[in-house]
Biotite code that builds the C-alpha atoms (Angstrom):
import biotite.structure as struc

atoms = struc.array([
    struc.Atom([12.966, -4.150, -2.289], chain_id="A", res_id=1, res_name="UNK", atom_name="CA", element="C"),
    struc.Atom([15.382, -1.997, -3.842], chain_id="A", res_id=2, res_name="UNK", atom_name="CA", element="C"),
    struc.Atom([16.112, 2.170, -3.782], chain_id="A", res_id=3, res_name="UNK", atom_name="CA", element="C"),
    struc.Atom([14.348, 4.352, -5.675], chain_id="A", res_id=4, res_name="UNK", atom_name="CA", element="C"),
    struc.Atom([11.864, 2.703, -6.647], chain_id="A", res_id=5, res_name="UNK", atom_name="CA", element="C"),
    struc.Atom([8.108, 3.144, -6.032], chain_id="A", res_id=6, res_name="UNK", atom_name="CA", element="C"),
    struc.Atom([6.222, 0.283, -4.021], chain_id="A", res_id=7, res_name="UNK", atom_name="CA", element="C"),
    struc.Atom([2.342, -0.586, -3.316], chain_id="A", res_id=8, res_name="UNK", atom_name="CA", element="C"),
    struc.Atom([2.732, -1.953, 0.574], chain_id="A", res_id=9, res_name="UNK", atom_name="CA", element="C"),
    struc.Atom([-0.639, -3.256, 1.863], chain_id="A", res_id=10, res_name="UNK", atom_name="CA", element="C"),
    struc.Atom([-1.499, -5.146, 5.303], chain_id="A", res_id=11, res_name="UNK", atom_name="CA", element="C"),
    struc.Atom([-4.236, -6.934, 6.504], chain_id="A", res_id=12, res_name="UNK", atom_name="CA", element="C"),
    struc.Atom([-5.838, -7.557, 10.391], chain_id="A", res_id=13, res_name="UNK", atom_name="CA", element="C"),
    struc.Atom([-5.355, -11.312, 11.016], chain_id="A", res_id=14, res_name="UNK", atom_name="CA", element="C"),
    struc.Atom([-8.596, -13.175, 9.550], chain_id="A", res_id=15, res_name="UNK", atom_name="CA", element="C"),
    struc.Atom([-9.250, -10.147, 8.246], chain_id="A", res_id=16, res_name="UNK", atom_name="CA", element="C"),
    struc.Atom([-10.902, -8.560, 11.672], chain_id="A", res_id=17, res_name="UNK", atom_name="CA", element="C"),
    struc.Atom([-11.300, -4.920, 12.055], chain_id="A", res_id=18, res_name="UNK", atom_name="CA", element="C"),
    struc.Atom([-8.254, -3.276, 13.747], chain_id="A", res_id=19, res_name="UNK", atom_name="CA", element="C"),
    struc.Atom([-9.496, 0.222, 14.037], chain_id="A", res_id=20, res_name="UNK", atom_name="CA", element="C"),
    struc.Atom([-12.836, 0.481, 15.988], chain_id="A", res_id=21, res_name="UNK", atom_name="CA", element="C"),
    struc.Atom([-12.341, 4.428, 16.739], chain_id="A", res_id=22, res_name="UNK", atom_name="CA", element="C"),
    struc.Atom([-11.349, 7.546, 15.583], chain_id="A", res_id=23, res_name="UNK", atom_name="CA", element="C"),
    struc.Atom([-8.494, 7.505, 18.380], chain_id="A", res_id=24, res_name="UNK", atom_name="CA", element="C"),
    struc.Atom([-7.246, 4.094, 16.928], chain_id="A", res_id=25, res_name="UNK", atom_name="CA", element="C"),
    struc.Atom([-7.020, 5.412, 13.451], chain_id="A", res_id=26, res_name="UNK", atom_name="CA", element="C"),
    struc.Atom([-4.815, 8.739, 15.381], chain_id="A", res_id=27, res_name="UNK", atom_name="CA", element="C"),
    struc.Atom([-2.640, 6.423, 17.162], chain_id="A", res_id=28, res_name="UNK", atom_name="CA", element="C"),
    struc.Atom([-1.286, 3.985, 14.297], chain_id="A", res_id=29, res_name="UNK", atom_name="CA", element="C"),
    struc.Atom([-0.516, 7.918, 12.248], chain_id="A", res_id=30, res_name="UNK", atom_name="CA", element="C"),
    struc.Atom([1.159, 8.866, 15.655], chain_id="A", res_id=31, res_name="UNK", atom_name="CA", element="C"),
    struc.Atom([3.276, 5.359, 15.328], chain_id="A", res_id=32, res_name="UNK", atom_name="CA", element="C"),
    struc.Atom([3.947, 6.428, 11.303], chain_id="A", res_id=33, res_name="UNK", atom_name="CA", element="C"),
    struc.Atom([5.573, 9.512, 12.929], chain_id="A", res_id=34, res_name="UNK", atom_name="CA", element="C"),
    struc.Atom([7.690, 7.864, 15.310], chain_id="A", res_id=35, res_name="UNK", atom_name="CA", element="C"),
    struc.Atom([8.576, 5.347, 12.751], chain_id="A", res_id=36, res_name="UNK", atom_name="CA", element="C"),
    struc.Atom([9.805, 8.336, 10.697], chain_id="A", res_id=37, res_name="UNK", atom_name="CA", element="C"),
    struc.Atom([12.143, 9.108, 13.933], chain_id="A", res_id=38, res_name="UNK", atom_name="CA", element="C"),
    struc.Atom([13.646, 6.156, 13.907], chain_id="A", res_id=39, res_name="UNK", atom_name="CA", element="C"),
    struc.Atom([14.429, 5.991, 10.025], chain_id="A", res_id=40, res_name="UNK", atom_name="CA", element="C"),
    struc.Atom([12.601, 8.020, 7.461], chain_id="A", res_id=41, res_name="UNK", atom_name="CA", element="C"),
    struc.Atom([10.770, 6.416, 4.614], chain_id="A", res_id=42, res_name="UNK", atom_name="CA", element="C"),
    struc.Atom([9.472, 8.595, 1.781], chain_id="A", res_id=43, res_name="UNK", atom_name="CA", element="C"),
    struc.Atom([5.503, 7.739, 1.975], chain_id="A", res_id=44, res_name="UNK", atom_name="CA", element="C"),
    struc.Atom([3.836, 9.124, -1.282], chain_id="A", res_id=45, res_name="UNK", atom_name="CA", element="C"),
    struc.Atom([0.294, 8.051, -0.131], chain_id="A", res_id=46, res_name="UNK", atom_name="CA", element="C"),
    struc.Atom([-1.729, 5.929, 2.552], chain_id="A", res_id=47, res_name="UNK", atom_name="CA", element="C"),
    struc.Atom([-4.511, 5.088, 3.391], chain_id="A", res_id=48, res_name="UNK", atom_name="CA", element="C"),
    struc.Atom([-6.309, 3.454, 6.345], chain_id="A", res_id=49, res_name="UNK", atom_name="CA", element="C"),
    struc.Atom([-9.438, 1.315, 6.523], chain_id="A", res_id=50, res_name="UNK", atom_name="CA", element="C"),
    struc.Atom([-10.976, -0.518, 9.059], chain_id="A", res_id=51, res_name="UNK", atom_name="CA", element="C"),
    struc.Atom([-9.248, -3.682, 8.770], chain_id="A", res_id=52, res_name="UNK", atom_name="CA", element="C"),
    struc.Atom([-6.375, -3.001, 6.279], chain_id="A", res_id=53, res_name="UNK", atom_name="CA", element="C"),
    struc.Atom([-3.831, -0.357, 5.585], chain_id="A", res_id=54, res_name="UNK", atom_name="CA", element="C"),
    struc.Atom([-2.234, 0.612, 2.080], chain_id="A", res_id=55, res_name="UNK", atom_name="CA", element="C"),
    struc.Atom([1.089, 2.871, 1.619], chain_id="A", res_id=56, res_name="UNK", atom_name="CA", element="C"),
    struc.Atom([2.726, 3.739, -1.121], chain_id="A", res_id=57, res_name="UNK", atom_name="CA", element="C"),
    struc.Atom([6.620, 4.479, 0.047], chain_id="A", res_id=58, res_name="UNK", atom_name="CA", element="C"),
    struc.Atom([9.764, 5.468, -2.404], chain_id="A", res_id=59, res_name="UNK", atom_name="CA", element="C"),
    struc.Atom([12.828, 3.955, -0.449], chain_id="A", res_id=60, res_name="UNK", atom_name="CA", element="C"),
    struc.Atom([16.107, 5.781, 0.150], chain_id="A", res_id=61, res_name="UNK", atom_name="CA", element="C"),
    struc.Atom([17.934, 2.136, 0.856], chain_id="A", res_id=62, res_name="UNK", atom_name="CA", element="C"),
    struc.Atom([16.944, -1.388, -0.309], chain_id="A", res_id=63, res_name="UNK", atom_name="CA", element="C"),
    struc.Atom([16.352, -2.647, 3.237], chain_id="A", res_id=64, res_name="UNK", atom_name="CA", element="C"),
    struc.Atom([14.367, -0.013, 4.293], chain_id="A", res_id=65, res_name="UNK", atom_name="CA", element="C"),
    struc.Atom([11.024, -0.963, 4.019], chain_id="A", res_id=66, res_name="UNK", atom_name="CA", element="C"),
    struc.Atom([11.209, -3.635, 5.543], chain_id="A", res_id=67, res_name="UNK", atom_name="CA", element="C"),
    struc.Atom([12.821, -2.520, 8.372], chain_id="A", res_id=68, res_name="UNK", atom_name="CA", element="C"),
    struc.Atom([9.983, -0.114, 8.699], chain_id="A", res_id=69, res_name="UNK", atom_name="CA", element="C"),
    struc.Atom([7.330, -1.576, 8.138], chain_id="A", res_id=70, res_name="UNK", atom_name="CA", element="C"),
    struc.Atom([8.685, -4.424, 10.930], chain_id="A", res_id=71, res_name="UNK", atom_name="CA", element="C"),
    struc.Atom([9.013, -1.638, 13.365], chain_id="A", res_id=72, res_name="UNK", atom_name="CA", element="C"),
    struc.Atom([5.819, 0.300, 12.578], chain_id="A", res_id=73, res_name="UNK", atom_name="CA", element="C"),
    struc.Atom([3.197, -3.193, 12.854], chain_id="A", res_id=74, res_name="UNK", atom_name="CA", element="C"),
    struc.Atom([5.174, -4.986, 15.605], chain_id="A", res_id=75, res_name="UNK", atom_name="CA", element="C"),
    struc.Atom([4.900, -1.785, 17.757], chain_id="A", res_id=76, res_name="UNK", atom_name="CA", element="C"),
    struc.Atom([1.362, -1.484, 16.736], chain_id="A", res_id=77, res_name="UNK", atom_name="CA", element="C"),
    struc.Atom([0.395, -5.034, 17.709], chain_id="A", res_id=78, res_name="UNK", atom_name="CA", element="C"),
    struc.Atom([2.152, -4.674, 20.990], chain_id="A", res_id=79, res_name="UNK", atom_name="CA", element="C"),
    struc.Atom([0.560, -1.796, 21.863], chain_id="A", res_id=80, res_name="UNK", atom_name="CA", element="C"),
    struc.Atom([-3.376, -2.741, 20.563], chain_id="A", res_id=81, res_name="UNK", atom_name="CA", element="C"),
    struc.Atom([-2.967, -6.175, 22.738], chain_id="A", res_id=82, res_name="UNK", atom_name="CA", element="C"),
    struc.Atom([-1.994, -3.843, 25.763], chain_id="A", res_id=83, res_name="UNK", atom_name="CA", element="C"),
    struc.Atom([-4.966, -1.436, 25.010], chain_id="A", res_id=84, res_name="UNK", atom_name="CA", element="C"),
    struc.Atom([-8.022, -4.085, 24.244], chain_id="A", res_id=85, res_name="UNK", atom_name="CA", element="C"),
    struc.Atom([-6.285, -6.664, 26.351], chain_id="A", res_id=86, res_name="UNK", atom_name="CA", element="C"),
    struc.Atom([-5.802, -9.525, 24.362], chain_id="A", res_id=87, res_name="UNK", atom_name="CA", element="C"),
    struc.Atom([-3.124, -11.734, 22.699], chain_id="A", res_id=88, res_name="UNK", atom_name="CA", element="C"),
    struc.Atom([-1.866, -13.135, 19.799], chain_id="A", res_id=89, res_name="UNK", atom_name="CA", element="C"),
    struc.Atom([-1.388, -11.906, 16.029], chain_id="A", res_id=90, res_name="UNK", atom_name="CA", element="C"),
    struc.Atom([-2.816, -8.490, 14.857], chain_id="A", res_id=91, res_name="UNK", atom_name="CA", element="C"),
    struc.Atom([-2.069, -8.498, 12.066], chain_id="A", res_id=92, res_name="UNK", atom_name="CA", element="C"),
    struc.Atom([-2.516, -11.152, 8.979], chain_id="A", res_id=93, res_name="UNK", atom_name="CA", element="C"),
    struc.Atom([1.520, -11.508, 8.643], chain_id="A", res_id=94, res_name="UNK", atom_name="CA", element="C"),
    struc.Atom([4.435, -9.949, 6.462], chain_id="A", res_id=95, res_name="UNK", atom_name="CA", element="C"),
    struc.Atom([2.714, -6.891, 4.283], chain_id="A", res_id=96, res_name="UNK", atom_name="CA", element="C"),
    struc.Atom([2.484, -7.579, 0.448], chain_id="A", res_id=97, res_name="UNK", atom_name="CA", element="C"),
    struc.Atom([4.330, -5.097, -1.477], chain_id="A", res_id=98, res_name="UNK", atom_name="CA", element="C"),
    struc.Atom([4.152, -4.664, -5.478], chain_id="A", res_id=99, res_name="UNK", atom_name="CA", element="C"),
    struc.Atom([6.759, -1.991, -7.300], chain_id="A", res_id=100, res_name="UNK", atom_name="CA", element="C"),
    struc.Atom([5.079, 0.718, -9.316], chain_id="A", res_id=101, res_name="UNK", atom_name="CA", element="C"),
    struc.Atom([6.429, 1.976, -12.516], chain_id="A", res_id=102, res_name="UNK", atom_name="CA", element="C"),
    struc.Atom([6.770, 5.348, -11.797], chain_id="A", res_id=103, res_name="UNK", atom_name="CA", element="C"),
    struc.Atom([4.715, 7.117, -14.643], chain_id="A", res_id=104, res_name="UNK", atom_name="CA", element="C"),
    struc.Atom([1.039, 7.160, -14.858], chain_id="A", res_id=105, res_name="UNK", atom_name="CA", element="C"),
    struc.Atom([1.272, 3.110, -13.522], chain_id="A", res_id=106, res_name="UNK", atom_name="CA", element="C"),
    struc.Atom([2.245, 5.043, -10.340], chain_id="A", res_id=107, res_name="UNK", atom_name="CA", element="C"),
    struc.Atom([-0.651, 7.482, -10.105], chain_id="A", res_id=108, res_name="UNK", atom_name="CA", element="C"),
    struc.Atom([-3.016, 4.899, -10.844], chain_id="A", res_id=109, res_name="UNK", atom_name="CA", element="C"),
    struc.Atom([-2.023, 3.199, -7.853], chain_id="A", res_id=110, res_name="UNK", atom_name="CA", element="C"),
    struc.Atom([-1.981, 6.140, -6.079], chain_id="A", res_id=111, res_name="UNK", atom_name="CA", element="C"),
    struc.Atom([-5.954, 6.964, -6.985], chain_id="A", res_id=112, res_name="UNK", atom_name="CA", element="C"),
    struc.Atom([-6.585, 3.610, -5.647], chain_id="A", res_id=113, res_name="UNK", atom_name="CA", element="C"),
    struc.Atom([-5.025, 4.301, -2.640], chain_id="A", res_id=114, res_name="UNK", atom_name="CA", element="C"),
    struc.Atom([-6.398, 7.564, -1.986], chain_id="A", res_id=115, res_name="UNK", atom_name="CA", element="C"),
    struc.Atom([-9.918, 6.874, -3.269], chain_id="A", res_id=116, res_name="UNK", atom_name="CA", element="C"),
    struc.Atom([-10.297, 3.467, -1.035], chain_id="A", res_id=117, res_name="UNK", atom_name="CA", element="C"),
    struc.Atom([-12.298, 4.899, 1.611], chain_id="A", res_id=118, res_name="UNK", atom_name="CA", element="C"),
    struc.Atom([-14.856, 6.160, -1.415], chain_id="A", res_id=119, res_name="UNK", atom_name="CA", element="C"),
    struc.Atom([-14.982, 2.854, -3.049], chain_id="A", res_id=120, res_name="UNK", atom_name="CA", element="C"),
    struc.Atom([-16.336, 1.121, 0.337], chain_id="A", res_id=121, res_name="UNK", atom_name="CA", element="C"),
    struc.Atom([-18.447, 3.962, 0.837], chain_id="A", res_id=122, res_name="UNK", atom_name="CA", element="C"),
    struc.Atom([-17.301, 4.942, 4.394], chain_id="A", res_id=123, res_name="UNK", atom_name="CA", element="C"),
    struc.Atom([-17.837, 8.896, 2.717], chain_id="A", res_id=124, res_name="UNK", atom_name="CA", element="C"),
    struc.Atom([-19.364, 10.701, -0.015], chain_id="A", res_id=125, res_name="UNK", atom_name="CA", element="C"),
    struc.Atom([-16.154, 12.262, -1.128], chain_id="A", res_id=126, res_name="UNK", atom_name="CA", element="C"),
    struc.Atom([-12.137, 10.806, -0.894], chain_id="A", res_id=127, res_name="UNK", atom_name="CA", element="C"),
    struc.Atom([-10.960, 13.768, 0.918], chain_id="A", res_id=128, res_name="UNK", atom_name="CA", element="C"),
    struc.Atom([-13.440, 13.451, 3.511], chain_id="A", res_id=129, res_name="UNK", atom_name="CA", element="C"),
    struc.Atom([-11.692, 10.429, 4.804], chain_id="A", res_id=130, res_name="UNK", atom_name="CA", element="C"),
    struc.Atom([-10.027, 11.963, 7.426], chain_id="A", res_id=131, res_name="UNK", atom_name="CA", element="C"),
    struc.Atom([-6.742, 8.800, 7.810], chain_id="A", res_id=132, res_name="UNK", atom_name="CA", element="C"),
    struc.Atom([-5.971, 8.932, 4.173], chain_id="A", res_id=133, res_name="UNK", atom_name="CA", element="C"),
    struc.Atom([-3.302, 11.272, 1.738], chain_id="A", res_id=134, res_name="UNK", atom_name="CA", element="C"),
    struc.Atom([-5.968, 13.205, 0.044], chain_id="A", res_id=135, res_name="UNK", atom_name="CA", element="C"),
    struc.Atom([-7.240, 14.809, 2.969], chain_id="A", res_id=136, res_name="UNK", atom_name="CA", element="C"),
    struc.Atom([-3.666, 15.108, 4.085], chain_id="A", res_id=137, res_name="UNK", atom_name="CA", element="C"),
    struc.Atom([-2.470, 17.136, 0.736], chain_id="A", res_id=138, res_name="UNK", atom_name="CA", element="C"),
    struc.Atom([-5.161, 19.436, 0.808], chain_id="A", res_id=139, res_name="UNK", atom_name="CA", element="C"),
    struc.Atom([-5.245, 20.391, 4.483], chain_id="A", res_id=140, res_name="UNK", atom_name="CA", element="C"),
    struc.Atom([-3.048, 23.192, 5.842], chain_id="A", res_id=141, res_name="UNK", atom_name="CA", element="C"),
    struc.Atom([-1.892, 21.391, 8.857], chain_id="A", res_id=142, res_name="UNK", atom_name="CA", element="C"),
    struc.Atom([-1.817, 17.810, 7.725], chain_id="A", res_id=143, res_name="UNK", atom_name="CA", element="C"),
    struc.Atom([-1.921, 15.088, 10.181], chain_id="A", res_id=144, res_name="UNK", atom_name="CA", element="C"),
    struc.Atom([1.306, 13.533, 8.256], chain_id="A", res_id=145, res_name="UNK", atom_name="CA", element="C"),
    struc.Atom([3.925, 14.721, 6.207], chain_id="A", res_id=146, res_name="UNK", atom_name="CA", element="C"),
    struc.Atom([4.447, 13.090, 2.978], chain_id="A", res_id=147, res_name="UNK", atom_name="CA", element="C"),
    struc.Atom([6.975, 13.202, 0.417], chain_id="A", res_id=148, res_name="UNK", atom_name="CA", element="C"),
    struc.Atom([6.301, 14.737, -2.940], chain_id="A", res_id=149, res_name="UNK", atom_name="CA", element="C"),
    struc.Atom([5.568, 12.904, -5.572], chain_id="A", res_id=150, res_name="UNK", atom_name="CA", element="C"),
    struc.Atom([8.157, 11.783, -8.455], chain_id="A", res_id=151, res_name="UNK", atom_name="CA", element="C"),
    struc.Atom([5.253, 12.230, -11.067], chain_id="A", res_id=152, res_name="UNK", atom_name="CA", element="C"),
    struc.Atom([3.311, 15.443, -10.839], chain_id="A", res_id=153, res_name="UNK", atom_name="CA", element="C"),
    struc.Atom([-0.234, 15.425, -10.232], chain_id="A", res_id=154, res_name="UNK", atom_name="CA", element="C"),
    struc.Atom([-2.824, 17.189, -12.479], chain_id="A", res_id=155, res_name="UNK", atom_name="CA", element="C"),
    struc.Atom([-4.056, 20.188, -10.695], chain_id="A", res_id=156, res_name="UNK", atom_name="CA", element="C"),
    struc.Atom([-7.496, 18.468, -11.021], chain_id="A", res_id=157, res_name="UNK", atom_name="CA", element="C"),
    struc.Atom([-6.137, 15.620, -8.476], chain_id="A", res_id=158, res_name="UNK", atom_name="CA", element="C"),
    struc.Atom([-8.855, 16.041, -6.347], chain_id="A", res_id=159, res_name="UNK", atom_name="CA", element="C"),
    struc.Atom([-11.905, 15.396, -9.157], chain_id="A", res_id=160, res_name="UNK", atom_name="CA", element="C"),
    struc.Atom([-9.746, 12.702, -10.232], chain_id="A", res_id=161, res_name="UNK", atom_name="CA", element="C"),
    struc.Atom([-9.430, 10.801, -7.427], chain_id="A", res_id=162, res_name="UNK", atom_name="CA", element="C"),
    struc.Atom([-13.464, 10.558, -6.777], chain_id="A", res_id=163, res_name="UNK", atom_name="CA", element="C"),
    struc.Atom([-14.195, 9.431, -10.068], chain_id="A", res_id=164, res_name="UNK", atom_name="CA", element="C"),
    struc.Atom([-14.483, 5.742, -10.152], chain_id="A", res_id=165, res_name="UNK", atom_name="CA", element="C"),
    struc.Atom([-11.798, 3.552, -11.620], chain_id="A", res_id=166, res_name="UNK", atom_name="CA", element="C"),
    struc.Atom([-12.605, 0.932, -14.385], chain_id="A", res_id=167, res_name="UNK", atom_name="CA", element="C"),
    struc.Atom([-13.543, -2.818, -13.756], chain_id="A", res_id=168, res_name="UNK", atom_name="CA", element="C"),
    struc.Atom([-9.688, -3.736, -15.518], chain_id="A", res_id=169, res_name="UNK", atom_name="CA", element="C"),
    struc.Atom([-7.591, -0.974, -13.319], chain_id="A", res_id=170, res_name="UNK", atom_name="CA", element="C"),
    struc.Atom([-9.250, -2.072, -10.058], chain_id="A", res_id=171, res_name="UNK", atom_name="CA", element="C"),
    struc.Atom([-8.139, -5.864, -10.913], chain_id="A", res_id=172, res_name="UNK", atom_name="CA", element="C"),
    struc.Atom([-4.788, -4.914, -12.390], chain_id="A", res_id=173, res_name="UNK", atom_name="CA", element="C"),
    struc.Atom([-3.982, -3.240, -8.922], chain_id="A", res_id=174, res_name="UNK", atom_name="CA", element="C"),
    struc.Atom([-5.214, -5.941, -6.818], chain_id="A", res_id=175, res_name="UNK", atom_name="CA", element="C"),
    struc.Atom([-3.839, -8.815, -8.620], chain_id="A", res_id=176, res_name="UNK", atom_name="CA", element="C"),
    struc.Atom([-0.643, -6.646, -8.744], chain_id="A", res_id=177, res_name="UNK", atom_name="CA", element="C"),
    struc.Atom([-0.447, -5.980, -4.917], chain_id="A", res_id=178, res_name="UNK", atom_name="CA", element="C"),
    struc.Atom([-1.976, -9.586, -3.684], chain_id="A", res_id=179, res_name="UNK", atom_name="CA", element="C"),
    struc.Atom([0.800, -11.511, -5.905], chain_id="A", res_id=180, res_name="UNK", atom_name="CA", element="C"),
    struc.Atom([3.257, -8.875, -5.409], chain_id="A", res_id=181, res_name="UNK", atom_name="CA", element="C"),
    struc.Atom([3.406, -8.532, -9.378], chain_id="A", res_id=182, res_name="UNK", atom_name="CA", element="C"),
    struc.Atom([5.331, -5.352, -10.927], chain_id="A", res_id=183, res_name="UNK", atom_name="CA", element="C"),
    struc.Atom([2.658, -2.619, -12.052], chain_id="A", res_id=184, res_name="UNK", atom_name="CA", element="C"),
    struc.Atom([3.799, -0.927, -15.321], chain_id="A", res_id=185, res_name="UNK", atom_name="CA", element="C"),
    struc.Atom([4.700, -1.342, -18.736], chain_id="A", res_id=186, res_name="UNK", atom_name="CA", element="C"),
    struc.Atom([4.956, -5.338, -19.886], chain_id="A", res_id=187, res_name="UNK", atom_name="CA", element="C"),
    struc.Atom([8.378, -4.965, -20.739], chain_id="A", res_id=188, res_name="UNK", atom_name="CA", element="C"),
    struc.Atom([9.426, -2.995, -17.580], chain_id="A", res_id=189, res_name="UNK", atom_name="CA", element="C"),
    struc.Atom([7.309, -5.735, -15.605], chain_id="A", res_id=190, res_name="UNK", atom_name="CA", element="C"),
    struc.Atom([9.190, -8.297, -16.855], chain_id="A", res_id=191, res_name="UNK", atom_name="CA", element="C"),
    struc.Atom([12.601, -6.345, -16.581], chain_id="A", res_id=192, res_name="UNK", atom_name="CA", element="C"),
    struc.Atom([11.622, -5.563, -12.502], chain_id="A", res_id=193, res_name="UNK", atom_name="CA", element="C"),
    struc.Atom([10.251, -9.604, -12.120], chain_id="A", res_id=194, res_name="UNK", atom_name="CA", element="C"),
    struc.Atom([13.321, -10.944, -13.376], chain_id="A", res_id=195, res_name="UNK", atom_name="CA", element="C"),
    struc.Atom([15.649, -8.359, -11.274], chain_id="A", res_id=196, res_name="UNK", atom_name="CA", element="C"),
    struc.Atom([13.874, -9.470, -8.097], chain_id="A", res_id=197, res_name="UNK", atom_name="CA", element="C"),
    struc.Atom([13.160, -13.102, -9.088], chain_id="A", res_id=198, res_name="UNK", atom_name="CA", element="C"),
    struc.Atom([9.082, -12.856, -9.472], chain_id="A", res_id=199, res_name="UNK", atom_name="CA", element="C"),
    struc.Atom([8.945, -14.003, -12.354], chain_id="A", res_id=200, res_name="UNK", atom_name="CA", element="C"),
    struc.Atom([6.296, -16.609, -10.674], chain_id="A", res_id=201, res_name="UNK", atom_name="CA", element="C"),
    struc.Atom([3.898, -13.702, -10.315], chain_id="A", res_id=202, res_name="UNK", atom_name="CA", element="C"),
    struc.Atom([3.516, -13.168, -13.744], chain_id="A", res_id=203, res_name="UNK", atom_name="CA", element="C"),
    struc.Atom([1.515, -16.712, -14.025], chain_id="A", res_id=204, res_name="UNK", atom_name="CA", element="C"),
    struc.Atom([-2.182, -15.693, -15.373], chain_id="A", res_id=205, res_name="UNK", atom_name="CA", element="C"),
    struc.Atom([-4.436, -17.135, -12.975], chain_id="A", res_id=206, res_name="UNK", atom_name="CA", element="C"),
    struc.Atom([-5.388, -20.265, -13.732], chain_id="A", res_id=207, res_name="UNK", atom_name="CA", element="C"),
    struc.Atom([-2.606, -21.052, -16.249], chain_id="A", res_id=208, res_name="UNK", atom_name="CA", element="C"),
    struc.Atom([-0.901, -24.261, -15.616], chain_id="A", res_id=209, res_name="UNK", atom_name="CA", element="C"),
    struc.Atom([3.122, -24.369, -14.716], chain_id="A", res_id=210, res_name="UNK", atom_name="CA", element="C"),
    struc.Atom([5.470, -25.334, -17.491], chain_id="A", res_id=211, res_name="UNK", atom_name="CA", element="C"),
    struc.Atom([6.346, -29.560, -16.754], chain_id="A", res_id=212, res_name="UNK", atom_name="CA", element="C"),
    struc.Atom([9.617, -29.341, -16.043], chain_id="A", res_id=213, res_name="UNK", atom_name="CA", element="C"),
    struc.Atom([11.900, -31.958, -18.067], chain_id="A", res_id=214, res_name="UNK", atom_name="CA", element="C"),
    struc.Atom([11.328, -35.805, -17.970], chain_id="A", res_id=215, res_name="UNK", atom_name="CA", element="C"),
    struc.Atom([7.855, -35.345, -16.544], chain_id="A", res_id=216, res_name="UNK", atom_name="CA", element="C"),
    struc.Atom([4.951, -36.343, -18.588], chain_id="A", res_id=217, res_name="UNK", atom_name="CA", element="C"),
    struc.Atom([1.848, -33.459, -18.664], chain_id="A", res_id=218, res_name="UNK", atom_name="CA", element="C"),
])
């Protein structure tokens, strides 16, 4: 993952089990976001967390620096939740999936379906209700974490925005982005950021079958 550039993370529970079974839970993986800031700070534009999956949206300073992060942040996690419920093996599902965002409108559509996540599974009535996502966090006077502007302003009607409901397309354009780890934008600035990062295998339409390679009979 390189600088500068805007990036979808998510990560799943392993087998998909719910992680956070209490307010307090939710509390003490923001408390580890903070100390992860401490130990090196990663721009976070939005987040979100759900029972059994987090999303972040992050604008590295340095190319490693997700990674190293995000290694700290659920390895520290995991220890500690085995400590607390008693139990071990893998918390969560493995290494997150991460999908770079065209920073334009591609990049605030990702971020509505970030911040509007809790909405869409109906765990409130409005997104800035949910009290462990970035809406919330924007509009509060004393968030419970600090993130980093945004490089792409956000209409002063953010708020409505965010709890209307996306369209059938957007929500599969984000999740087949994020899932394969596809480039979000423009085509030709997808296939300019797949071929940079060697992804080009993500651009494969579902179902579409691979190219025979040469001598090989189809």
């Amino acid at each position: 993952m390189y600088a500068d550039q805007c990036y979808h993370v998510l990560n799943r529970a392993n087998q998909k089990a719910q992680i956070f079974h209490s307010p307090a839970d939710y509390d003490a993986f923001i408390r580890l976001m903070s100390r992860a800031q401490e130990q090196l700070e990663l721009p976070i534009l939005a987040a979100c967390l759900m029972p059994n999956h987090v999303h972040l949206v992050v604008r590295p300073a340095a190319d490693r620096d997700v990674t190293r992060w995000m290694h700290w942040l659920f390895t520290t996690h995991s220890r500690h939740y085995n400590d607390q419920y008693e139990r071990v093996g893998h918390v969560w599902q493995g290494r997150f999936k991460a999908s770079v965002a065209q920073c334009d409108q591609h990049l605030l559509t990702v971020v509505r379906y970030v911040e509007r996540n809790a909405l869409r599974a109906r765990l409130v009535d409005k997104a800035e209700d949910w009290r462990w996502g970035s809406l919330q966090w924007r509009l509060a006077a004393r968030p419970a974490f600090d993130l980093t502007p945004m490089p792409v302003a956000l209409p002063s009607w953010w708020r409505e925005y965010v709890n209307q409901p996306q369209t059938a397309t957007e929500l599969a354009e984000i999740r087949a982005s994020v899932n394969k780890q596809r480039p979000f934008g423009d085509p030709e600035w997808v296939i300019e950021r797949a071929l940079e990062a060697d992804l080009t295998q993500s651009l494969a339409e579902p179902g579409r079958p691979r190219k025979p390679r040469s001598g090989t009979i189809s």
